[in-house]
Each structure stands twice: as structure tokens, then as C-alpha cells.
ROVO-208083 format. One record per residue (C-alpha): y, z, x. Coordinates in steps of 0.1 Angstrom, whole numbers, plus 5000, padded with zeros to 4 digits. Layout:
BEGIN
YZX;...
END
This chain:
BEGIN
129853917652;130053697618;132953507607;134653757588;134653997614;135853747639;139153717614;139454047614;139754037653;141853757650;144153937632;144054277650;144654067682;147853877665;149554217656;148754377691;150054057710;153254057685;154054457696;153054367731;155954067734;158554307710;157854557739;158554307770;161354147754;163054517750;162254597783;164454327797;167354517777;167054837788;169054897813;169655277810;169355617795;171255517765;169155227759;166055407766;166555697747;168855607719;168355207718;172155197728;173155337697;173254957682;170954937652;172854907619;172155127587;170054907576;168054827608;167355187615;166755287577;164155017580;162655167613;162955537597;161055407571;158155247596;158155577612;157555767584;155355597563;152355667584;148655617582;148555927565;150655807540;149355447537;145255547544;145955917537;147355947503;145955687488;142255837496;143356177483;144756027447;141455857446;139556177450;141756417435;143656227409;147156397398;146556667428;146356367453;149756197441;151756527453;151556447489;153456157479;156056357458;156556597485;156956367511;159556167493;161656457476;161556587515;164256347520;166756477500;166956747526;167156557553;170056397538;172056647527;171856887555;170756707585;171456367592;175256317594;175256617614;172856617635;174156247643;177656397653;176856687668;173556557694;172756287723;169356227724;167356487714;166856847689;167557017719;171056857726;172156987696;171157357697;171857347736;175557277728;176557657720;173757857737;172257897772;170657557780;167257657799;165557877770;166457707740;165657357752;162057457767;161357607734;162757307715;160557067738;157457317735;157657237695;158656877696;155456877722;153257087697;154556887663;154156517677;150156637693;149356737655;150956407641;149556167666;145656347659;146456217622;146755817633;144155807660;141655967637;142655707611;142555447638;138855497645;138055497604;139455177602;137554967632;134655137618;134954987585;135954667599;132854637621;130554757595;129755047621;129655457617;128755477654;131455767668;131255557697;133255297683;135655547668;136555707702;137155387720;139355287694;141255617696;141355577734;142555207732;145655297710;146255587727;146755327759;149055097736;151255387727;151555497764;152255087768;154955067742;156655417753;156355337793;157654947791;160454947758;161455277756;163455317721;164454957718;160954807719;160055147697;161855047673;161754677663;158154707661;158554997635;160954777615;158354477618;155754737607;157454857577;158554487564;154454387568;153354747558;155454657521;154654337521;150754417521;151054727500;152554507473;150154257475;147454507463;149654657439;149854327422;146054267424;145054587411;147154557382;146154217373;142654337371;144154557339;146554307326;149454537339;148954797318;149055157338;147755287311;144555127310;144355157348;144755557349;141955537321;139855327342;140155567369;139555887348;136155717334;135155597371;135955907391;133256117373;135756397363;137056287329;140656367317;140856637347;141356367372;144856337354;145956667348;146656967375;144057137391;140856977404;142257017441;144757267437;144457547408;141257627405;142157967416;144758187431;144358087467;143957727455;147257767438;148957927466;147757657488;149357417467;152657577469;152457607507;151357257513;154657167492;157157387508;156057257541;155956867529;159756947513;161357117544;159156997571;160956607572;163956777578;162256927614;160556647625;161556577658;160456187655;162756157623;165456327640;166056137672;166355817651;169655927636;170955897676;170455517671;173055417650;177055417664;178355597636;177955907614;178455637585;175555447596;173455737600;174155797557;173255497552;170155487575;168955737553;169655577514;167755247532;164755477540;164655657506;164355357489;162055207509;159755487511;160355597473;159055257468;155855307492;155055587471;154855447443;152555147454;150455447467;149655567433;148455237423;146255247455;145255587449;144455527410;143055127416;140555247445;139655557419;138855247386;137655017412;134955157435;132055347428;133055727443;129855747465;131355437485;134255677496;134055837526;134356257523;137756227537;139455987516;140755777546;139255437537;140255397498;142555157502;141354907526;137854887510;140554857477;141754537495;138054447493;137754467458;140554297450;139853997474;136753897453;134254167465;132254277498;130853977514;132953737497;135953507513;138753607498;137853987505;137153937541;140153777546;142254077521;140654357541;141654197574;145054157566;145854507553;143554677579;146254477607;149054617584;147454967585;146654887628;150054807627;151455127611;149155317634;150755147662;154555207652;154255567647;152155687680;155255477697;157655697676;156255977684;154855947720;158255867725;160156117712;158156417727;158056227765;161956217757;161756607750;160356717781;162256477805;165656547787;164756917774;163057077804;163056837836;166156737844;168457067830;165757367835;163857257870;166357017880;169257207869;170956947861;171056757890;168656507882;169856137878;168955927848;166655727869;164756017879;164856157840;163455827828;160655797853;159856167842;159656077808;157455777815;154555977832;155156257804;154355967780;150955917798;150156267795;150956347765;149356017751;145856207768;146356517756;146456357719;143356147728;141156397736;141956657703;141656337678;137956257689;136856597673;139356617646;137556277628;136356477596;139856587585;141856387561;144456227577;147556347549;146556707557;146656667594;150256547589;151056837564;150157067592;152656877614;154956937585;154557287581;154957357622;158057147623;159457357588;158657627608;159957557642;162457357640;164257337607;165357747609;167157687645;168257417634;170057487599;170957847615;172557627641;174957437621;175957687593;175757997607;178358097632;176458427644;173458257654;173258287691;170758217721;167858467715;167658407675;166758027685;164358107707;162558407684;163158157654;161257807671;158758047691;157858227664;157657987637;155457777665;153158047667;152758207634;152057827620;149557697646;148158027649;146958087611;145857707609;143557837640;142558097621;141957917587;139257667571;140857387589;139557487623;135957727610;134157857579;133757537559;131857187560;134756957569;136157247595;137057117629;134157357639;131957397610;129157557626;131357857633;133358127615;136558277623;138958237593;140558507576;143958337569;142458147528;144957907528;144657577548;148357477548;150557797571;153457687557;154357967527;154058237553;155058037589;158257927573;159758277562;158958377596;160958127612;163458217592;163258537596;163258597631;166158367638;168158597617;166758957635;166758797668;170358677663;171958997648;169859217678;171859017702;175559017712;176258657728;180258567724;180258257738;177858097714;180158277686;183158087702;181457727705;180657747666;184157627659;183357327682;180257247672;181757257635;184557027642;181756777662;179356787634;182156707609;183756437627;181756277654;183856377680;183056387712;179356277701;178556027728;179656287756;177356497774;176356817758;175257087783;178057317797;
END
């Protein structure tokens, strides 16, 4: 190992051991459900917009998006305007709401009016299924990025990275619970903008801070011409291209809104207020991110030769840091690409907490305790569940990321977008503003928007039929487009409304008037929820 690899392990080491004492510390503060699930409801707007922000700006969007605006130019940059303009959504419909209205989790929420054991099995079954899609997207950029740092392509390397942060995510979930969860994802996102800025100001020195001359620069270097600015050389080429694109952005718009990992952070704050306010931190914080990414994006398209990029797009912007540091083999890049491949580790690390976290949470909370318990279970025996629902989940997600390694890591996470738009945000928004929405239209709407979306990605060029297919020596596509989301989404929808209109429930007609006057004022919010 040569010095600059041994920095780079130095550095790696420092962020782990950082997470690891975050995680001990919180440990000693959690003393009970409230602290383990919700972080004891004492993080300030600003503390948990900051942590919203560390949850969501993901390897996908930090390695993801930046490798698909330096292969695909314009077409690239809108996974970064979906994924902000998402937001909006989430704060006009969901958050203050949901905050008012839940405990812990999704489920608490849609339980309040309905019969408790089939809506919150099919509530955890999606959290389950949208956190397994969205944890494949970091561990595969995990491997990437000790790869590159090691100077290695064997896949050997890759899966024992995948397998050693799928242990620290089981760690961080097991030993802090919500708490430990979430300072390290508001240390991540303080270091995550504090790198990404770094670059940004590097790579616009290099062109005197003119974007113009950078986006020029970009357009000569990517091979493409003006094309790599304008529409089309990802998306538009023709009509299922085009249609793709409009999926992909209908799930990236609705999906934030259903994603159970965003969702349960609202829980953390003590007031509806704060949970506003949660949300204005995070969109600026993000908005921000975004833009940074399409100086990434543009900088690694003017600044590295395309054949140095890797199919996927994954590694732009740390072999960016590179070439901004001075160059491969010098000092100053060594010790660049080591610091933002930590800041990426750590990003990796935040999110599988986040998630690993919130889906344990699910089937503890969701199906343990009020479906095979009944109820009975105490919070000690909920939490222990949860814990060894961590470790199996955590597995699970292990084993799928070491063949999903071709895939871009942005489109494995608009996949997780377009199963939560489809899941979860119909039950959901039905829920809340829909007083004839009842027991059966939940369950039709998550189930079949669960199915419909994971069942057409089965059957589409993700999974067979192409090169950089999950199995691309077979062929079993028929469904053209590779995001589900323009047909998974209606279906959610839909179903939700025929399930609920085929079935006469009066009580969950008579708890709408509750559930209203909860979501609108917060009462009654830290209580209980099931009936």
C-alpha cells in the first residue's frame, strides 16, 4: 500500500471511528421507544432539516448525478431538478400532517381510521420493499468507490466493501437507534457541503469562473458537440426514450413525498412548526447540493477524458477531485480524492442508517407487536424485534447489491422513487383528504402500486435484454421503459379509489373527522394511535 493509499485509509478509518463514537454516545440516551424510534422528538427545525438533508442527498445524488451530467449533459441535470422540485410536495401536502397526525411510522398514520393488521403489514411490506431498492443504490456505490481508491477492479474488493457497510449499518441501527441515526446524518451533510463546495470552487477556477466557458469546455470534451447541452442524447431520441423521461420525472416529483425514510423524520421534531421548518432547512440545503452537482457533473465532463469514466457514471466526481487536486499521482490529488471519497463513505454511511432504520422500525412497529402480538407486546420486546429485523434486513440488501454493481446508482434510487410514488404516496394523500377512503382501498392502493412497479421493472431492461441489465445474458422484457413509474403510479391511484368505493367501512368514514382535526392541530399527536 503506498502513501497515498494509506491517507486514504486514514481518512476512511477517521469518519468510521467518528460514526462509531456518535453511535455509542447516543446509545447511552436512549432509554426508550420514543428515543429509539423518534429521537425523543427533540431535534429543532433546524437540526432535523439538516439531518433530512443528509438523508436525502445520497450517493446517488452526490456519485450518481454527477456521473450522469457527465455523460449525458442537460439529460443528466434532470435527476437533480426532479429530485429537488420533489420537495415542494412534500411540503405542501405531507409534512405538517403527517407530523400531527402519526407516532413513529407510515403506518401510524393510515392505521388511525382503518383496521390495524392489514394496512400496517402492507405499509411495512412497501417501507421493506422501498428501503431494499434504496440501500442496493449506496452499497453498489460503496464498492465503486474502494475500488477506485485502491486502484483495484477486482469484484472481490467490491463485495467486501458492500458486506462491511452493510455490518456498520446493522451497527449504527442496533446500538443508536434514531438518535445516533441522526447526528451522524447531520455531520454528514455539514462535511458532505463542505467537500462539494470545495470542488465547486476548484473547478471553476480552472475557467476563471466563467460557466460559460466551463459548459463549453464540457461540450468540446464529451465528444458530442452542442448536443451535450440541449435535450435528448439520453432521453428523446425516440418515443419510448421520451416516455421514459416523463416516467422517470413523475416518479422523482411524487416519489419524495412516499419515501418512508423521509417520512419518519418529521416524527423528530416536538412540533408541527418545527416540522415546516424542517423542511425550508432541507430545501435549501439540498437546492444548494444540486447546484454544486452541475458543476460536478459539467467540470468531470471539461476535465477528464470520457474513456476514463466508468459505464455507469458512478466515479465522476471523485476522480473530478483528482483533477482538481493537481492530477493522478500527484500530492495534492491524493490527498483531494481522499477527502471527498470519506465525505462520499460518509454519505453512504448516513443513509443505509436512515434507511436500515426506518424499515426494522416498520416491521417491529407495523407487524410484530400489533398483528402477531396483538398488541400486547411491550416496548422492550418491540425494540429487540426491531433490532434483529435490522440484521436481517441489512443481509437481505447485501446480497441483491453484489449483482446489481453495473447499474447507475441515480436510477437505482429513481426506481425506489417510483415504488414509493406508487405505494405509498396514493394511501397516503387518499388518507388525509379523502373522507371515503377506507380499509380495503389502502390495502388495493399500496399492494397494487407495490406490485405493478416492481413487477414491470422485473420485466424491463433494468433486470434482461440489454448490456448493463442486471442479467444481461438473458431476455425477458416486454415492459420498453426502464422507470415503472408513468404506469405504477395511476395504478396506485387508481385502485385506492375502486377498492375504496367497492367497500362499505363506517367507522373509517367516522374517524375522518378525527384524523382531520389531528392533522390540523397536532392534537393528540404524541398519544397512541391504534384503537
Amino acid at each position: 500500500m503506498d502513501g497515498n493509499q494509506i491517507l486514504t485509509a486514514g481518512l476512511f478509518l477517521a469518519v468510521v471511528a467518528l460514526t462509531v463514537a456518535i453511535t455509542f454516545w447516543a446509545s447511552r440516551q436512549t432509554r426508550g421507544a420514543a428515543d429509539y424510534y423518534a429521537g425523543g422528538r427533540g431535534f429543532s427545525g433546524f437540526q432535523n432539516g439538516l439531518a433530512i438533508g443528509g438523508d436525502y442527498m445520497s450517493a446517488a445524488s452526490f456519485l450518481g448525478i454527477s456521473g450522469a451530467i457527465a455523460l449525458y449533459g442537460y439529460d443528466g441535470f434532470l435527476y437533480s431538478i426532479g429530485f429537488l422540485v420533489a420537495w415542494l410536495v412534500a411540503l405542501l401536502l405531507v409534512a405538517e400532517v403527517l407530523r400531527n397526525s402519526g407516532r413513529y411510522t407510515m403506518a401510524d398514520q393510515l392505521a388511525y381510521r382503518m383496521r390495524q393488521r392489514p394496512v400496517r403489514t402492507a405499509a411495512a411490506i412497501s417501507t421493506v420493499a422501498v428501503s431494499i431498492f434504496y440501500l442496493l443504490a449506496q452499497m453498489v456505490g460503496a464498492g465503486a468507490l474502494v475500488a477506485l481508491l485502491l486502484d483495484v477492479e477486482s469484484g472481490t474488493v467490491k463485495n467486501v466493501t458492500i458486506f462491511a457497510v452493510g455490518a456498520l449499518m446493522i451497527f449504527y441501527v442496533t446500538v443508536g437507534g434514531m438518535k445516533g441515526t441522526t447526528w451522524v446524518q447531520i455531520i454528514k451533510a455539514v462535511m458532505l457541503m463542505a467537500g462539494s463546495a470545495l470542488i465547486v470552487v476548484l473547478v471553476l477556477a480552472k475557467f476563471d469562473f466563467n460557466l460559460s466557458e466551463l459548459l463549453g469546455a464540457a461540450s468540446s470534451n464529451s465528444g458530442a458537440g452542442q448536443a451535450f447541452l440541449e435535450p435528448g442524447l439520453r432521453y428523446g431520441a425516440d418515443l419510448t426514450s421520451k416516455l421514459d423521461f416523463i416516467s422517470l420525472a413523475i416518479a422523482l416529483v411524487f416519489g419524495t413525498a412516499g419515501l418512508p425514510h423521509i417520512l419518519i423524520r418529521f416524527y423528530t421534531v416536538p412540533t408541527s412548526r418545527d416540522a415546516r421548518k424542517s423542511v425550508l432547512w432541507a430545501i435549501g440545503l439540498i437546492g444548494t447540493f444540486y447546484l454544486f452537482t452541475l458543476v460536478l457533473g459539467f467540470g468531470a465532463a471539461a476535465l477528464i477524458n470520457p474513456g476514463d469514466l466508468d459505464a455507469a457514471g458512478n466515479l465522476a466526481a471523485p476522480k473530478l477531485a483528482e483533477v482538481v487536486g493537481g492530477g493522478v499521482d500527484s500530492t495534492g490529488g491524493a490527498i483531494l480524492l481522499a477527502l471527498i471519497a470519506a465525505v462520499a463513505f460518509a454519505t453512504i454511511l448516513a443513509v443505509v442508517a436512515g434507511l436500515t432504520l426506518t424499515s426494522s422500525m416498520s416491521v417491529a412497529h407495523d407487524v410484530w407487536n400489533p398483528v402477531v402480538k396483538k398488541g400486547q407486546a411491550t416496548e422492550a420486546e418491540e425494540m429487540k424485534v426491531s433490532r434483529i429485523a435490522a440484521g436481517v434486513i441489512g443481509l437481505v440488501a447485501i446480497l441483491l447489491a453484489i449483482p446489481a454493481q453495473s447499474l447507475n446508482i441515480a436510477f437505482l434510487v429513481a426506481l425506489a422513487f417510483a415504488v414509493a410514488a406508487s405505494a405509498n404516496l396514493p394511501a397516503i394523500l387518499f388518507n388525509m383528504f379523502w373522507r371515503g377512503f377506507n380499509t380495503r382501498g389502502a390495502v388495493w392502493s399500496i399492494y397494487g402500486g407495490l406490485v405493478s412497479a416492481v413487477g414491470l421493472v422485473i420485466f424491463s431492461p433494468v433486470f434482461s435484454g440489454s448490456e448493463t441489465a442486471l442479467f444481461p445474458d438473458a431476455d425477458f422484457a416486454w415492459f420498453p421503459l426502464q422507470n415503472p413509474g408513468i404506469v405504477s403510479i395511476p395504478i396506485g391511484f387508481l385502485l385506492g379509489f375502486i377498492g375504496s368505493i367497492t367497500s362499505k367501512e363506517p367507522d373509517a368514514a367516522e374517524r375522518y373527522t378525527e384524523l382531520e382535526v389531528r392533522a390540523l392541530t397536532g392534537a393528540g399527536a404524541e398519544g397512541a394511535v391504534q384503537h
